[in-house]
N, C-alpha and C positions, 0 to 999 in steps of 0.2 A: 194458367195464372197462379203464382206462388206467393207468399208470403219469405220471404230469408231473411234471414238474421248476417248478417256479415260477418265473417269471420274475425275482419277489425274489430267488432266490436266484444269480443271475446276476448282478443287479444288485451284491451285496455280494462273490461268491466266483464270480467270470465263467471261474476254468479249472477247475472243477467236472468234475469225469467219473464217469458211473454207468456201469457193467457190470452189465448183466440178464442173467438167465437166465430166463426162463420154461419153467414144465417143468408138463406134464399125463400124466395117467393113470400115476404113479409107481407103483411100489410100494418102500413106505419100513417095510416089517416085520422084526422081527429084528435081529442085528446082524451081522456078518462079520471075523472076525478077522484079515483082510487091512486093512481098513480101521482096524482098532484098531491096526496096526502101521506103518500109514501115519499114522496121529497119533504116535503112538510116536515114527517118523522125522523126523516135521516138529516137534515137541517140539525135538530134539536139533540137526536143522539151524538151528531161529530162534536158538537159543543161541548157535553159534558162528559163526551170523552177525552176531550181535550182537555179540561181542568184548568188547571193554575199554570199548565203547561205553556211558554211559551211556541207557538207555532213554530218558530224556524230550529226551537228544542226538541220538538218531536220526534222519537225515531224515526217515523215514515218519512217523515218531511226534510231531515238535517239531511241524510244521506244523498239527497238530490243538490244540495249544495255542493258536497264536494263533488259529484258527477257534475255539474256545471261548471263548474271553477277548472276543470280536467278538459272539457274542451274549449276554454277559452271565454265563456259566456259571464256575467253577472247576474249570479239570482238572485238579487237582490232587486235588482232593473228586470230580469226578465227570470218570475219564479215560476217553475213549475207548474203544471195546470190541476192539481192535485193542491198544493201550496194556493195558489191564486182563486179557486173557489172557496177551502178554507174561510182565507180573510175575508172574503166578500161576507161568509155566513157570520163568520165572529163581529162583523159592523151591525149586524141586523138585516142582511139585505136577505132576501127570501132569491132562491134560485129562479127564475125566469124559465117559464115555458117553451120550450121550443120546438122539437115534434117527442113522440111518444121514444123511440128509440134514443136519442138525446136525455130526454127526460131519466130513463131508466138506464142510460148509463152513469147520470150526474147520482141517481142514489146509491147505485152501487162501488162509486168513489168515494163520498160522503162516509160510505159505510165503515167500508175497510180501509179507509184513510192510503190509497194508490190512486194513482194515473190512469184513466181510463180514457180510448177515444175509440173513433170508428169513422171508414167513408165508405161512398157509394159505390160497388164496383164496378156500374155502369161505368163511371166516369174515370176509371184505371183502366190504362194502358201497359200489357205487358206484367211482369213480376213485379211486386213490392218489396224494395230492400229494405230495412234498416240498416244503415253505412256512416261511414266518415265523409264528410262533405269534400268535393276537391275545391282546385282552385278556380275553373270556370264553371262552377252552378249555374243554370237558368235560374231568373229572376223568375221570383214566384209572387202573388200577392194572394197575403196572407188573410182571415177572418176580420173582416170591421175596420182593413184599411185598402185606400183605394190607390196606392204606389205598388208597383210590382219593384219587389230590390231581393238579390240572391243572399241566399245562405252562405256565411262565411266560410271559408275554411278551415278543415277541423271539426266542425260544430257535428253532432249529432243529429241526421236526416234520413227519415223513411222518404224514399222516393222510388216513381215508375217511372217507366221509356220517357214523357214526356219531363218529369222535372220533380221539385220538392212538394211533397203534400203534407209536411210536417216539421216544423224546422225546431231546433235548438232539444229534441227527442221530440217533449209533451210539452215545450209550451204553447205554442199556436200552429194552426192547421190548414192547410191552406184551404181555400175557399173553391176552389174548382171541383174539389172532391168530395164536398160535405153532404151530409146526409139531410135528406128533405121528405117531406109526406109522401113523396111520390117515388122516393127510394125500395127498392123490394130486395133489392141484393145487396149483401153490406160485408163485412168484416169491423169487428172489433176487437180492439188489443190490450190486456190488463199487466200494467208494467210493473212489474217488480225489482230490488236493488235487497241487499242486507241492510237490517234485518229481516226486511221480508221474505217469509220462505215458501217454499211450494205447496205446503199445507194450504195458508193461506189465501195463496192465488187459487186454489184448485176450487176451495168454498167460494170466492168470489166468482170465480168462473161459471160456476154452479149455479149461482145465485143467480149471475145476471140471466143466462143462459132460462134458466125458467121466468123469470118476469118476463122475458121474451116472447117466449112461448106463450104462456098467460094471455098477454095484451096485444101481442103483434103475428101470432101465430107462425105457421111457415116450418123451413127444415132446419134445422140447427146442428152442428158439430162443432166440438171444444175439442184443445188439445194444449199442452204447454211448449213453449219451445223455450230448448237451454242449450245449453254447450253441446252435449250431446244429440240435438235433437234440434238443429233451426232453421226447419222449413217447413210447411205444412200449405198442403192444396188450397186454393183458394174460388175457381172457379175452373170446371172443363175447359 
């Protein structure tokens, strides 16, 4: 089981950079209230690194716009999930607990102001691409809704043998794949675009990569994938 980058997608967005983590034999139970205080923290630091900045002004943030707008989508109705926690935090809404890995990947997006997600590899089938959607996607239903409807075509989608577990890049995930307390074997992916450069993602990578460690124990390996470089193991 692979991780790949499509070669489409080099074609259209050639300084593309993914940050893996692949992590096995977790343990992802409970919660830990160090962790809740490390969202806490990074709540309050996105903010005032944010400033006077408007949100969709931000570097990290604008350039997902125009990758939206390139395959077809409106961020504006459907913004990135790096964007869409943001706002939640600039209303005052405190990030919600979900399980420990969840938890610790929302601060390490917070952090470094990028897209971060991850699923369970139990529940993948086969390779994971990130691709160009065709014209007959399976319908997939997606996190916190309960209609299955396919990825357009065009659109930006990681998907395995059976179908999309991510539609529109990072905005929503699909829910057949998602990470639960009972999850031990995971991949997560830290997404980058210009101006984000590999510096960056490599500290983030780092970062998340030891909270992990820390709180969920288990085996860990990081790697970046880019033009040069878009596959990386995911499971024997």
């Amino acid at each position: 089981m692979n991780l790949v980058v499509d070669q489409q997608i080099f074609e259209q967005f050639p300084n593309t950079l993914l940050g893996v983590v692949v992590l096995h034999n977790i343990d992802n139970k409970g919660n830990d209230p160090e962790i809740e205080q490390l969202l806490r923290d990074a709540e309050k630091k996105a903010i005032e690194n944010l400033g006077s900045t408007l949100i969709i002004e931000h570097p990290n943030i604008a350039p997902w716009w125009e990758v939206y707008r390139k395959f077809g989508a409106k961020p504006k109705d459907y913004p990135s999930s790096i964007e869409n926690l943001l706002r939640r935090v600039s209303k005052g809404e405190s990030v919600r607990h979900i399980n420990k890995l969840v938890d610790i990947y929302n601060i390490i997006s917070l952090k470094y102001l990028v897209p971060v997600g991850g699923e369970d590899l139990s529940k993948i089938k086969g390779d994971v691409v990130l691709t160009i959607a065709g014209e007959n996607e399976a319908p997939v239903t997606l996190l916190g809704e309960k209609e299955a409807r396919p990825p357009y075509s065009k659109e930006v989608i990681y998907k395995d043998e059976i179908g999309t577990i991510c539609r529109r890049w990072n905005w929503k995930e699909a829910d057949r794949t998602k990470m639960t307390e009972d999850t031990k074997d995971t991949f997560m992916v830290i997404e980058g675009i210009p101006p984000v450069d590999k510096e960056l993602i490599q500290k983030a990578v780092t970062d998340l990569a030891e909270h992990i460690k820390k709180y969920c124990g288990g085996d860990i390996s990081t790697t970046i994938l880019d033009i040069e470089n878009n596959q990386v193991k995911l499971m024997e």
